[in-house]
N, C-alpha and C positions, 0 to 999 in steps of 0.2 A: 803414495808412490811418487818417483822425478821420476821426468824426462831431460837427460842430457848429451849433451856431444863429447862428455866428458871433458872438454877444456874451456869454450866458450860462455855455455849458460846451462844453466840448470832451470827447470819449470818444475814446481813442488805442489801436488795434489794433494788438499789434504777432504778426508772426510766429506767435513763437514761444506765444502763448497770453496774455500779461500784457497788462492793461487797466490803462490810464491814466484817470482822471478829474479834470479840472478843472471846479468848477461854485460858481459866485457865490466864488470864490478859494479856495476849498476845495481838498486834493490828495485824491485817493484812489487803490489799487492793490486791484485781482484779478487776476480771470481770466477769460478766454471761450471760449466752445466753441459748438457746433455739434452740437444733438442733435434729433433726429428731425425736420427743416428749420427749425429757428426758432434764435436766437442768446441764448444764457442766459449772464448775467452772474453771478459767483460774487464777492461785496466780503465774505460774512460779516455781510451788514447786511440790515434790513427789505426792501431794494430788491431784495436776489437776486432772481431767477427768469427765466423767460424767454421772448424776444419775436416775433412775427410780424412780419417785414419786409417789406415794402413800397415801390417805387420806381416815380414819378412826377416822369419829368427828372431832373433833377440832386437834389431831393427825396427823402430817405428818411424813413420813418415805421416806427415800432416800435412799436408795438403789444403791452402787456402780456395773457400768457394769461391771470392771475387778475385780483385789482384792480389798478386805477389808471388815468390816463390816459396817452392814446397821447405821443409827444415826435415831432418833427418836425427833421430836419437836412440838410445838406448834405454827403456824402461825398467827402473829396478827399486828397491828397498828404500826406505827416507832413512838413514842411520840416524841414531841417536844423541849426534854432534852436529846435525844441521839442524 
C-alpha cells in the first residue's frame, strides 16, 4: 500500500517491511514496523520515530509522538508502474 498527498510524496509499504519514499523528487529507503499500535519509520535520518494513525474516509493522518507536525494522505493500491 502508499500513502500520498497525491502531489508532494508518496510513502510505499511493501510487505515485507521496506519503505519507500518519494518527496519533492527525492528517493528514500527504510523500514517500518508496527510497535506498540503506532507505525515507526526507521530511514536512519532526523525524521525516524513514530506515528499515531488516524483514519477519516479515505483520509489518513500520522501524527508524530515527539516533535513535528502531523502529514495528512490518502491510502490506496501500489500500481504496477511504481
Amino acid at each position: 500500500m502508499q500513502l500520498t498527498d497525491e502531489v508532494h510524496y508518496r510513502f510505499v509499504f511493501e510487505r515485507d517491511g521496506t519503505l519507500r519514499i518519494v518527496s519533492a523528487g527525492a528517493k528514500t529507503r527504510g523500514r517500518w514496523t508496527i510497535e506498540k499500535d503506532q507505525l515507526c519509520l526507521h530511514l536512519q535520518e532526523t525524521d525516524d520515530g513514530c506515528y499515531d494513525v488516524a483514519q477519516s474516509g479515505r483520509t489518513f493522518t500520522l501524527t508524530p509522538t515527539g516533535s513535528g507536525l502531523p502529514a495528512d494522505g490518502i491510502l490506496e493500491p501500489i500500481s504496477d508502474s511504481q
